[in-house]
VOGU-67320 format. One line per 4 residues: number of its first residue (from 1); their letters; for each residue x, y negated, z of N, C-alpha, C. Coordinates in Angstrom, 2 decimals. Layout:
REM VOGU-67320
NUM) A) X,Y,Z,X,Y,Z,X,Y,Z; ...
REM end
This chain:
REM VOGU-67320
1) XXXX) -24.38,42.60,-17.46,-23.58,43.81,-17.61,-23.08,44.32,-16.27; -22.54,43.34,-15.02,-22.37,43.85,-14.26,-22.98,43.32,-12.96; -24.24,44.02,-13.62,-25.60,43.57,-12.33,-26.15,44.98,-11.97; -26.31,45.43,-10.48,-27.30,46.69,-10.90,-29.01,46.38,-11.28
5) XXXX) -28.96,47.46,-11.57,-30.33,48.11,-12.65,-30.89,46.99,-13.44; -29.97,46.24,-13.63,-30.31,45.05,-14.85,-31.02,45.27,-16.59; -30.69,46.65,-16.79,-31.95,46.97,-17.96,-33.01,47.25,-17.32; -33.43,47.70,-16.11,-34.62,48.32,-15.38,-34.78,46.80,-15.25
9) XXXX) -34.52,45.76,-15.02,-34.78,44.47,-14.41,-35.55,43.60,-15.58; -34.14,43.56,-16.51,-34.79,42.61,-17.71,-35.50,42.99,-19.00; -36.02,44.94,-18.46,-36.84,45.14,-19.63,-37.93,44.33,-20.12; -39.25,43.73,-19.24,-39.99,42.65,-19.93,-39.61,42.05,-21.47
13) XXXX) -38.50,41.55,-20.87,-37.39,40.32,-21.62,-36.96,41.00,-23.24; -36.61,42.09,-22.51,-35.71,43.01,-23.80,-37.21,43.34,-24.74; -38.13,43.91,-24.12,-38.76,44.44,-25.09,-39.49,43.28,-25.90; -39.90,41.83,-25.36,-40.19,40.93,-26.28,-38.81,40.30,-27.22
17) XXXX) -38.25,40.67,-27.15,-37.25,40.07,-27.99,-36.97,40.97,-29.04; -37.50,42.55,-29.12,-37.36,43.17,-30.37,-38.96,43.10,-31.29; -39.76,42.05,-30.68,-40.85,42.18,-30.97,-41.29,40.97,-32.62; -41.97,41.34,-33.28,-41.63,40.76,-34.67,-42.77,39.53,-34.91
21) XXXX) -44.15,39.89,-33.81,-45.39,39.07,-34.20,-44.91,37.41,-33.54; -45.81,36.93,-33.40,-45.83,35.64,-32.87,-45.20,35.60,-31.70; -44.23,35.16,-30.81,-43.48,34.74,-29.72,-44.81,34.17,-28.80; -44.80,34.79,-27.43,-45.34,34.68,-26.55,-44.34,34.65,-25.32
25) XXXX) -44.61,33.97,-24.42,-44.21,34.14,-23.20,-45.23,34.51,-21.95; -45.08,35.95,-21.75,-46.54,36.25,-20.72,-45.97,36.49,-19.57; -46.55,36.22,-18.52,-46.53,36.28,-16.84,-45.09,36.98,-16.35; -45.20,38.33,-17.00,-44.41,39.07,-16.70,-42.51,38.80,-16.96
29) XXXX) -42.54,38.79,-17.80,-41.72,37.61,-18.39,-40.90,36.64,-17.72; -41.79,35.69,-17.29,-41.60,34.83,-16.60,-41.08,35.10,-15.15; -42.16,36.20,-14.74,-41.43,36.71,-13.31,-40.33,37.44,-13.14; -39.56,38.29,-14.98,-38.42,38.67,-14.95,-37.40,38.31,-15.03
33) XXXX) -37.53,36.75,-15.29,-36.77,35.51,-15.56,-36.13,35.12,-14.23; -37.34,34.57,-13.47,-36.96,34.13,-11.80,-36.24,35.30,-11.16; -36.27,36.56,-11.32,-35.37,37.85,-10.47,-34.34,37.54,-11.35; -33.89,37.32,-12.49,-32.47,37.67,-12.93,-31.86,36.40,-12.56
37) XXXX) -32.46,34.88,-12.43,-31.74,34.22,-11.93,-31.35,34.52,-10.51; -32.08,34.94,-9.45,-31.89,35.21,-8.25,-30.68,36.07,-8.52; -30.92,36.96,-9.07,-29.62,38.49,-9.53,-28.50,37.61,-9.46; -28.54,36.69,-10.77,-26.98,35.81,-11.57,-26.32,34.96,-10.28
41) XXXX) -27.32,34.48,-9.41,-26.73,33.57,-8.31,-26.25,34.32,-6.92; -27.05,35.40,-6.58,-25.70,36.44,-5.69,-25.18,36.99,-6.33; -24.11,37.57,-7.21,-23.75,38.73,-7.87,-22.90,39.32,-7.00; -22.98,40.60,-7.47,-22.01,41.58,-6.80,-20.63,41.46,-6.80
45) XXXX) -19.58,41.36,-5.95,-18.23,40.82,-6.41,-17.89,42.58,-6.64; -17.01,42.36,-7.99,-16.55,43.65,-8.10,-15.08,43.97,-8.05; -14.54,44.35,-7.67,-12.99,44.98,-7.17,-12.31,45.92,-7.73; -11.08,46.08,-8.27,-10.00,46.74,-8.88,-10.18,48.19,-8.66
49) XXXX) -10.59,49.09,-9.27,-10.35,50.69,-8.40,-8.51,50.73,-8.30; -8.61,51.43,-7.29,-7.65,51.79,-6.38,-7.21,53.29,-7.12; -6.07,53.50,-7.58,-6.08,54.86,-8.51,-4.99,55.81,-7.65; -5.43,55.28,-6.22,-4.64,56.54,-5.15,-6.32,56.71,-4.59
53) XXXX) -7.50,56.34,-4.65,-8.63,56.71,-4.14,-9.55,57.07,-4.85; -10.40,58.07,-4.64,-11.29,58.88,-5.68,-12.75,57.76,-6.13; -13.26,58.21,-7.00,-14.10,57.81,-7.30,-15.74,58.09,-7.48; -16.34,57.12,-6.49,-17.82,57.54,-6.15,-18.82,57.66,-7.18
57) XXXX) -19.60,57.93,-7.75,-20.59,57.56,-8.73,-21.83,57.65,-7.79; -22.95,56.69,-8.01,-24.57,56.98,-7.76,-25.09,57.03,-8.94; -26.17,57.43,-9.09,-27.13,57.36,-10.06,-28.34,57.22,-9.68; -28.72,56.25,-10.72,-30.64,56.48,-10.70,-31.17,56.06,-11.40
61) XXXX) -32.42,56.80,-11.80,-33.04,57.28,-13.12,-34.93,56.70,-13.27; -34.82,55.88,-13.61,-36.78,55.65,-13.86,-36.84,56.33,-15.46; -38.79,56.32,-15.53,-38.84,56.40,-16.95,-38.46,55.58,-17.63; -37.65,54.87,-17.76,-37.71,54.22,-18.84,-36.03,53.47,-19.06
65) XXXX) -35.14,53.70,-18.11,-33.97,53.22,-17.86,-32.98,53.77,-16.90; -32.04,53.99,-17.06,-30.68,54.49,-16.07,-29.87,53.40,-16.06; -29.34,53.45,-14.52,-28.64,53.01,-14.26,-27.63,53.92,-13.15; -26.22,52.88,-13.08,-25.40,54.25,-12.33,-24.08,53.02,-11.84
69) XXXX) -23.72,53.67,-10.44,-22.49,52.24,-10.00,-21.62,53.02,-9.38; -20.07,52.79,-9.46,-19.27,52.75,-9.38,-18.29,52.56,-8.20; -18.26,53.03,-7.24,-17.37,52.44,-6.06,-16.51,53.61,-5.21; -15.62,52.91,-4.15,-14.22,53.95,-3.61,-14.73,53.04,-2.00
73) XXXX) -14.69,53.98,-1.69,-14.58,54.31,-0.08,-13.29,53.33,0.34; -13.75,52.28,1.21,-12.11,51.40,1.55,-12.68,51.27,2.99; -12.83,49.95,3.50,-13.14,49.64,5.00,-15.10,49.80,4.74; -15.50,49.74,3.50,-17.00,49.79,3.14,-16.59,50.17,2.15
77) XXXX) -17.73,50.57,1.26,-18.29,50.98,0.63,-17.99,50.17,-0.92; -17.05,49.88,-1.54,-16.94,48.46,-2.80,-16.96,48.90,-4.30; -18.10,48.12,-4.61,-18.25,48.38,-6.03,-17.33,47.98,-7.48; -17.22,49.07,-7.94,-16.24,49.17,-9.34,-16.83,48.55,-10.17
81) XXXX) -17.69,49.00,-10.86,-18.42,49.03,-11.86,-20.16,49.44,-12.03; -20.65,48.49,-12.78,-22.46,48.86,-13.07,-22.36,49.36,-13.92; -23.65,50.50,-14.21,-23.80,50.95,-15.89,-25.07,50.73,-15.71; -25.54,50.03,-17.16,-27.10,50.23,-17.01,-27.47,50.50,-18.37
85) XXXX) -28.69,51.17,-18.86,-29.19,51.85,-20.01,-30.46,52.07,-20.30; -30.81,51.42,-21.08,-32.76,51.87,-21.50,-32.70,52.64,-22.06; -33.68,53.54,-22.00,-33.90,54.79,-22.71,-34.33,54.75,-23.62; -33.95,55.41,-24.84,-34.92,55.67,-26.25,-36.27,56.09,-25.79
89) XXXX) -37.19,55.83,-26.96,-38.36,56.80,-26.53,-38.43,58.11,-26.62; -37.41,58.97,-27.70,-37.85,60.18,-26.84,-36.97,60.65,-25.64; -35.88,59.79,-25.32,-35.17,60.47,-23.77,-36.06,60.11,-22.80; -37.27,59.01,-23.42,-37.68,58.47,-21.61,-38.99,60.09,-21.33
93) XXXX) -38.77,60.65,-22.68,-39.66,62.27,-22.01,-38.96,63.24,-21.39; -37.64,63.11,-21.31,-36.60,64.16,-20.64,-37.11,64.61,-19.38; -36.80,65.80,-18.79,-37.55,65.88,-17.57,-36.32,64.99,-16.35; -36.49,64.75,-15.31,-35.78,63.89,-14.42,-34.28,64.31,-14.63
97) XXXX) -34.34,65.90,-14.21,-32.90,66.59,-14.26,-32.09,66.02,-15.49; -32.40,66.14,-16.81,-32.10,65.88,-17.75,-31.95,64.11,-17.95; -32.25,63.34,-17.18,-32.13,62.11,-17.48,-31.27,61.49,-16.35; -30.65,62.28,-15.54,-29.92,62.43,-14.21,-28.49,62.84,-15.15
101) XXXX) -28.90,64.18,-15.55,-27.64,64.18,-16.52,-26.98,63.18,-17.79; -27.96,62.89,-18.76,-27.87,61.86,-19.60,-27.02,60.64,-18.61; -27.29,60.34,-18.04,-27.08,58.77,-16.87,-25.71,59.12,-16.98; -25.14,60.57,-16.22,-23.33,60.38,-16.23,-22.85,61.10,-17.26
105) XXXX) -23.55,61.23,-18.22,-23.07,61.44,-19.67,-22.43,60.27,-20.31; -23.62,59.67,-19.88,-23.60,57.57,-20.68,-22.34,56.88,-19.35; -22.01,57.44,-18.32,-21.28,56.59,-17.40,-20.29,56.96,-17.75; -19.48,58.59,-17.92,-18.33,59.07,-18.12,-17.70,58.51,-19.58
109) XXXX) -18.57,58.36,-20.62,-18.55,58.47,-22.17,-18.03,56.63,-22.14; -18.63,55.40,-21.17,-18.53,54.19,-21.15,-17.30,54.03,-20.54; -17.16,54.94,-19.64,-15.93,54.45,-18.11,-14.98,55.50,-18.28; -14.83,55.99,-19.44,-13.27,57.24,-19.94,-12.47,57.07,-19.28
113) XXXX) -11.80,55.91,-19.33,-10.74,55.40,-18.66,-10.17,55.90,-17.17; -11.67,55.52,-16.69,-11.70,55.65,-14.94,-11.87,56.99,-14.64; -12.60,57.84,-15.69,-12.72,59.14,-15.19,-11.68,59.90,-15.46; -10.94,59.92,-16.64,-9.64,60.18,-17.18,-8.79,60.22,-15.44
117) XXXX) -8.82,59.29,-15.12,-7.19,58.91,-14.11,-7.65,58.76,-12.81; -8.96,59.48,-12.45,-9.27,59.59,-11.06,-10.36,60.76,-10.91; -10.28,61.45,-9.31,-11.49,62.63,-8.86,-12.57,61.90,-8.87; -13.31,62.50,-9.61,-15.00,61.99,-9.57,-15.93,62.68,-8.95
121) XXXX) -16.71,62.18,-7.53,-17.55,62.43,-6.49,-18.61,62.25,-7.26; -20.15,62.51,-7.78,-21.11,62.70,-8.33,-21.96,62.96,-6.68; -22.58,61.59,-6.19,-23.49,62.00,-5.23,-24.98,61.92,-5.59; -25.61,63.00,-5.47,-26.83,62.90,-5.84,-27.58,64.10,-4.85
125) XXXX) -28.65,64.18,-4.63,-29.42,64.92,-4.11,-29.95,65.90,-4.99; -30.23,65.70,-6.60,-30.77,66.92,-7.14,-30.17,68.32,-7.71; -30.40,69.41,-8.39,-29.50,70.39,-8.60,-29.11,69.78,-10.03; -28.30,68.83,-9.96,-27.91,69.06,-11.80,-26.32,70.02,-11.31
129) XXXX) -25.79,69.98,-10.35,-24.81,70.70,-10.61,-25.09,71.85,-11.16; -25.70,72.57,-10.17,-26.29,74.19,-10.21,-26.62,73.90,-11.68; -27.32,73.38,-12.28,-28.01,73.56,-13.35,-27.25,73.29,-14.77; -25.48,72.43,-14.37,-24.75,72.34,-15.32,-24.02,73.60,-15.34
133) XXXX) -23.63,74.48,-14.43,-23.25,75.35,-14.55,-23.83,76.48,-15.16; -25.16,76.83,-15.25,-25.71,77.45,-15.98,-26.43,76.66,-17.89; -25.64,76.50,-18.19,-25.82,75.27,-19.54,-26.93,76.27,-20.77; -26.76,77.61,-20.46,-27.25,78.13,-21.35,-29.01,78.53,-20.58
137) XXXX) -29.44,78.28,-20.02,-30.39,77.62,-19.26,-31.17,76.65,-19.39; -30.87,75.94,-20.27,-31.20,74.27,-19.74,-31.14,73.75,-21.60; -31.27,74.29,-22.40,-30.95,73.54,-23.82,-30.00,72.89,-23.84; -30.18,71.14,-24.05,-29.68,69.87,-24.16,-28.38,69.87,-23.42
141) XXXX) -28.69,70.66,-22.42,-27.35,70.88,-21.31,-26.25,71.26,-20.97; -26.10,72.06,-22.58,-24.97,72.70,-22.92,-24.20,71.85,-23.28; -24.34,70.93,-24.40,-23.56,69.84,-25.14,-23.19,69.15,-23.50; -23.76,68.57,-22.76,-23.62,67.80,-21.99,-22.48,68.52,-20.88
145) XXXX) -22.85,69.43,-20.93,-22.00,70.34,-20.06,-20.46,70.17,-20.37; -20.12,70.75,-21.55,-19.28,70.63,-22.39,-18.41,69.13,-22.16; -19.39,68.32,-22.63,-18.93,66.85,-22.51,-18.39,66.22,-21.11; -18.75,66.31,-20.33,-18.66,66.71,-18.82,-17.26,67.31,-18.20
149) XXXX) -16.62,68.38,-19.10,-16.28,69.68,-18.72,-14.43,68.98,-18.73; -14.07,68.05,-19.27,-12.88,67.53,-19.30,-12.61,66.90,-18.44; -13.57,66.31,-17.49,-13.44,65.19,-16.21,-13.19,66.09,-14.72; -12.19,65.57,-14.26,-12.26,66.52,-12.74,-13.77,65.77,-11.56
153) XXXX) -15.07,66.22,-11.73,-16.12,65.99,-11.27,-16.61,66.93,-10.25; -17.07,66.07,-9.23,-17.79,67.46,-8.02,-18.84,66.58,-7.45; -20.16,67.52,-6.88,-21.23,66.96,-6.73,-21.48,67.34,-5.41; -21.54,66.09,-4.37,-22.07,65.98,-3.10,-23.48,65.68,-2.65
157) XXXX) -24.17,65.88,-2.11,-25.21,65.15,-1.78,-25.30,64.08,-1.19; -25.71,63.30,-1.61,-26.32,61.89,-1.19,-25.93,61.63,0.43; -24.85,60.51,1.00,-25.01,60.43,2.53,-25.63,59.37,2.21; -24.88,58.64,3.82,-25.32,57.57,4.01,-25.05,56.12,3.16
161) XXXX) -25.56,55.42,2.93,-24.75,54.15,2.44,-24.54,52.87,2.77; -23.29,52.85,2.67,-23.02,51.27,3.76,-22.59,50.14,2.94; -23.03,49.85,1.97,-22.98,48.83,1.54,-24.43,48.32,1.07; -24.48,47.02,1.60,-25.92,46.61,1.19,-26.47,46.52,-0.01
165) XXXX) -25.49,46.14,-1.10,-25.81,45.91,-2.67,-26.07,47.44,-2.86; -25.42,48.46,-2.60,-25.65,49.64,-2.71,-26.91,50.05,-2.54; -27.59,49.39,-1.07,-28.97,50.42,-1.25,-29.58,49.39,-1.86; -29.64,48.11,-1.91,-30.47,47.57,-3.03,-30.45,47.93,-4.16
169) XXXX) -29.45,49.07,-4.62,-29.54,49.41,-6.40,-29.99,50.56,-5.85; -30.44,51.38,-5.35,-30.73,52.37,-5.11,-32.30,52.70,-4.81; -32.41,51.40,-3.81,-33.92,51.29,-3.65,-34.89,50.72,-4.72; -33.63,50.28,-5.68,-34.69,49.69,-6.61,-35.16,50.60,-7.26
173) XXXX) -34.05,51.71,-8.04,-34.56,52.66,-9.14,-34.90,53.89,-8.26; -34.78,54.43,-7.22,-34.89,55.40,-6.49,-36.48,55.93,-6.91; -36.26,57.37,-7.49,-37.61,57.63,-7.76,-38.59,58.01,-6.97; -39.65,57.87,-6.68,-40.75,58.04,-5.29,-41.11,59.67,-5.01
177) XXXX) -40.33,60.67,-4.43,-41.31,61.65,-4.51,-40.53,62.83,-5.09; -39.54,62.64,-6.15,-38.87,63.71,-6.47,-38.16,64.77,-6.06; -37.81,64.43,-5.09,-36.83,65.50,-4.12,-37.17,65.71,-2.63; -38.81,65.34,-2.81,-39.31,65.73,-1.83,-39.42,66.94,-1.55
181) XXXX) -40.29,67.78,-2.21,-40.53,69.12,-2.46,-39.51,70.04,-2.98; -40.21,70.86,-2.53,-38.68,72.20,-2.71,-39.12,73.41,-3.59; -40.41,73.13,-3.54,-41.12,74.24,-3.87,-40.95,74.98,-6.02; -40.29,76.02,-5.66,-40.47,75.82,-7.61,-41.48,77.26,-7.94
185) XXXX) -41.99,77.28,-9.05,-42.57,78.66,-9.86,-41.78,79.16,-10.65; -42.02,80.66,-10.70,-41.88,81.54,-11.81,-42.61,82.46,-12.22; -42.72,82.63,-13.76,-43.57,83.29,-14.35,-42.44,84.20,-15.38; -42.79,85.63,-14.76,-41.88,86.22,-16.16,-43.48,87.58,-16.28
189) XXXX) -42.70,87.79,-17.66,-43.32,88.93,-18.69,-42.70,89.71,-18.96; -43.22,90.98,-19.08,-42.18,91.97,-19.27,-42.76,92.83,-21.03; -42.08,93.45,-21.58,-42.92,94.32,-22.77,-42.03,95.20,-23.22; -42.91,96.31,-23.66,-42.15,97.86,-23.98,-43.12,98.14,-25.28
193) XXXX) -42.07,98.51,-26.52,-42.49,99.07,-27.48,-41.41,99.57,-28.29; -41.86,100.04,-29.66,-41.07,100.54,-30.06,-39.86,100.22,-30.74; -39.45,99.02,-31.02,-38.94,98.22,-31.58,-37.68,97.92,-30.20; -38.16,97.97,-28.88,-36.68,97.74,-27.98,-37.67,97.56,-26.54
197) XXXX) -37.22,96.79,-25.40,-37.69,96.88,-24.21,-37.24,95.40,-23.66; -37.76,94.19,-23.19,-37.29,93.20,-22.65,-38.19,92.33,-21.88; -37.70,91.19,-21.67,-38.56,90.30,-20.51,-37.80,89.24,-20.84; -38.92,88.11,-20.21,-39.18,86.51,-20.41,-39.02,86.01,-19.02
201) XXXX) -38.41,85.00,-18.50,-38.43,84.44,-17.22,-38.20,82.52,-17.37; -39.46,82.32,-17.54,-39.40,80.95,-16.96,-39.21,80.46,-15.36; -38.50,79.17,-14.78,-38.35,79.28,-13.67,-38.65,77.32,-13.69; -39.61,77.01,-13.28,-39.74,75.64,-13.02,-39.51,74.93,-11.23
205) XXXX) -39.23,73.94,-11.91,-38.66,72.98,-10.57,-39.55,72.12,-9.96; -39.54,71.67,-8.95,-40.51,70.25,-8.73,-39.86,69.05,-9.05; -38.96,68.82,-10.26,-38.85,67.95,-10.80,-38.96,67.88,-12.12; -39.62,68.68,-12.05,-40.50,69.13,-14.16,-39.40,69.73,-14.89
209) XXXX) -38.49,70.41,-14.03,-37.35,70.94,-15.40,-37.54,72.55,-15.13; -37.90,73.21,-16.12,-37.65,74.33,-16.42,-36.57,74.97,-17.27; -35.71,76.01,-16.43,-35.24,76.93,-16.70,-35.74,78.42,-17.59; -35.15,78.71,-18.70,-36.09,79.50,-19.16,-35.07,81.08,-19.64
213) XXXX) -35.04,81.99,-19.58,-33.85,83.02,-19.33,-34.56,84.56,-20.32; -34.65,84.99,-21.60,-34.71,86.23,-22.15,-34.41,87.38,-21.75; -34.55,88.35,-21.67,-34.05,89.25,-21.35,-34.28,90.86,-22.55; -33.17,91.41,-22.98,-33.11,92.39,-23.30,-32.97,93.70,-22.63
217) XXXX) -33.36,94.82,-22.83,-33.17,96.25,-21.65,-32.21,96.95,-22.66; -31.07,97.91,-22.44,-30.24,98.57,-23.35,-31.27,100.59,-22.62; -32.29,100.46,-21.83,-32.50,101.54,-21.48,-34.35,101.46,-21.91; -34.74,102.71,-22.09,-36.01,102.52,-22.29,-37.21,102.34,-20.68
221) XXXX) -38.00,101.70,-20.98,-38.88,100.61,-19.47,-40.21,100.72,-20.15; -41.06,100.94,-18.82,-42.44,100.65,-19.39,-42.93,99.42,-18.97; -44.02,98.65,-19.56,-44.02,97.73,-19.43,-43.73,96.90,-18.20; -44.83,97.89,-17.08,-44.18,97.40,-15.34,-42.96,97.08,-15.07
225) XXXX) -41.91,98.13,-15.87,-40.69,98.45,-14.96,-40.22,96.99,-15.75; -40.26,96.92,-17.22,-39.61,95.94,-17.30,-39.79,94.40,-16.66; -41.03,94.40,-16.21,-41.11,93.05,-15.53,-40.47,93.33,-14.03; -40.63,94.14,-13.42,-39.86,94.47,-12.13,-38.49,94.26,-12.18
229) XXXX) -37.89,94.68,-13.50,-36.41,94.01,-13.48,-35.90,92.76,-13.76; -37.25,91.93,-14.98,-37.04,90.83,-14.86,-36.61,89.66,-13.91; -37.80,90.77,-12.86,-38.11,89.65,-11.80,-37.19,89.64,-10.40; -36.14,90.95,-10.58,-34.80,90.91,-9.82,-33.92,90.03,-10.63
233) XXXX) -34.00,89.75,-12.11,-33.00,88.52,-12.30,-33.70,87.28,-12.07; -34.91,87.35,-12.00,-35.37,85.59,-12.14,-35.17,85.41,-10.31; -35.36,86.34,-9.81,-34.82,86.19,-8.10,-33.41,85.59,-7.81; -32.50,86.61,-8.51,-31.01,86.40,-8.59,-30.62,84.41,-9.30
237) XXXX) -31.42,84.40,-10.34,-31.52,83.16,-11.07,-31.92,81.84,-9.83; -33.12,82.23,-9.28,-33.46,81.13,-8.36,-32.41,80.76,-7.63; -32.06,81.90,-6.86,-30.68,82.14,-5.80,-29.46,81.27,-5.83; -29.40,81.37,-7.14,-27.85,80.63,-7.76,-28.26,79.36,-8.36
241) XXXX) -28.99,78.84,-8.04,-29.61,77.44,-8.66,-30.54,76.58,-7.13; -30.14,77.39,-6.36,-30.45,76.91,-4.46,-32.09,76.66,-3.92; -32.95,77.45,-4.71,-34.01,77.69,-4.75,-34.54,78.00,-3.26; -35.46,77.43,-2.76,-35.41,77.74,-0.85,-37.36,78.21,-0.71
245) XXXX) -38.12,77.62,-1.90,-39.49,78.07,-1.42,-40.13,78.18,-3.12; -40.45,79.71,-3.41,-40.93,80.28,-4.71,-42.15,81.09,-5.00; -42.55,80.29,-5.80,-44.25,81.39,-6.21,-44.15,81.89,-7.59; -44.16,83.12,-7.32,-44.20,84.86,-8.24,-45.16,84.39,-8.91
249) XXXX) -45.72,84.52,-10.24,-46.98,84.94,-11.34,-46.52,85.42,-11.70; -47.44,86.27,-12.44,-47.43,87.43,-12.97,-48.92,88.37,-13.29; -48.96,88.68,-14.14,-50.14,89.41,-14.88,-50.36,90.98,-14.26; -49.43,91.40,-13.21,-49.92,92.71,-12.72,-49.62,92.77,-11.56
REM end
C-alpha cells in the first residue's frame, strides 16, 4: 500500500490470483516476487504532512495501472503518501489525458482528508488543466471536473526532482514518448441548409485525446463561410488549450 507503483509492480501476481483454472506459477511471477521483496526491504520512509506546507502530487499513468505520490517540499523532497490503482478494462482504453485525470480523481477521492486541509500543487507536464477547464469538451471530464472543483488545486509543470525514491517512481511508470510531440490536428465541417447553418470541430492531441466542439450559426452561411467560422473557433479553441504546432483538414 505504501510502495510506489506497486499495482504496476505486482500485477503478474494480482492477475493470477483472480484466475479460476489450475494454479500455476510462471516465470513472470516469480520475477514479480523477487522485485517486491527487494521493494518490502528498502521501503520508502514516509513522514507526517506538515499542514503549514502545501501539498505536491505526481502522477503516472501506464495502460494498465496508476499510480500517484504524495510529498511537501522540506530540506528535500519527502514523501506523504503512495496511491496505486489497476485499471478496469474499460479505463485501461481511456486516452492518456483521461487516465491522468482518473489518477487524481482516485488520489483526491482516497486522500480527502489531505486535500480538504491543504493547497494542492498537481505537477505534471500534460494539458489536463487546460482541458479541465473546458469540461464540456472532453465528455467523462465534466463529472471529474466537478469532482475536482471543491479542492484548492493548481497545475505546474513538472521540475526537477530531488528525491531519489521520487524519480524511481517516476521512471518506472513514466510513459515513453507522450509529451514529446506537440504537434495536434483539426478537422472541422461546415453545412448550410434549410433547416439552420452550423459546424463540427474536432481537435486531436498527440496524446490520443480529442476535443470535439458543435457549432450552431444564429445568421444564415454558405457552406464555405460556415466552415471559415468554424475554423476561427477551432483556432481560438487550440489557443486556450496551449496548442503551439497545428494541421488544418478540411474538404475545401
Amino acid at each position: 500500500r505504501f510502495l510506489p507503483c506497486l499495482a504496476e509492480t505486482a500485477k503478474p501476481i494480482t492477475r493470477l490470483l483472480k484466475k479460476v483454472n489450475k494454479f500455476d506459477w510462471p516465470d513472470n511471477c516469480e520475477t514479480t516476487f523477487v522485485a517486491l521483496k527487494q521493494k518490502l526491504g528498502t521501503p520508502s520512509v514516509l513522514s507526517k504532512p506538515d499542514p503549514q506546507l502545501d501539498l505536491i502530487v505526481y502522477l503516472c499513468v501506464s495502460n494498465e495501472a496508476i499510480s500517484a505520490v504524495l510529498v511537501q517540499e522540506r530540506e528535500t523532497q519527502t514523501p506523504i503518501y503512495f496511491i496505486n490503482c489497476l485499471l478496469q478494462e474499460s479505463e485501461g482504453r481511456y486516452q492518456l489525458l483521461e487516465k491522468v485525470a482518473l489518477g487524481l480523481v482516485h488520489t483526491a477521492q482516497q486522500l480527502q482528508q489531505y486535500f480538504q486541509s491543504h493547497w494542492v500543487i498537481v505537477c505534471t507536464d500534460c494539458l489536463i488543466a487546460k482541458v479541465l477547464r473546458k469540461p464540456e469538451l472532453a465528455g467523462r471530464m465534466m463529472a471529474w471536473s466537478i469532482k475536482l472543483s471543491e479542492f484548492d488545486i493548481t497545475f505546474e509543470p513538472r521540475g526537477p526532482i530531488k528525491s531519489q525514491c521520487l524519480v524511481d517512481f517516476v521512471n518506472e511508470l513514466q510513459p515513453k514518448g507522450h509529451f514529446e510531440s506537440d504537434q495536434w490536428v483539426m478537422h472541422v465541417d461546415g453545412s448550410s441548409n434549410n433547416r439552420g447553418n452550423g459546424a463540427g470541430i474536432i481537435l486531436e492531441g498527440p496524446t490520443g485525446l480529442a476535443l470535439e466542439q458543435s457549432l450552431h450559426f444564429a445568421f444564415k452561411a454558405s457552406n464555405n463561410q460556415a466552415k471559415y467560422e468554424a475554423l476561427l473557433v477551432g483556432l481560438r479553441l487550440a489557443q486556450e488549450v496551449g496548442v503551439k504546432r497545428l494541421i488544418y483538414w478540411t474538404d475545401s
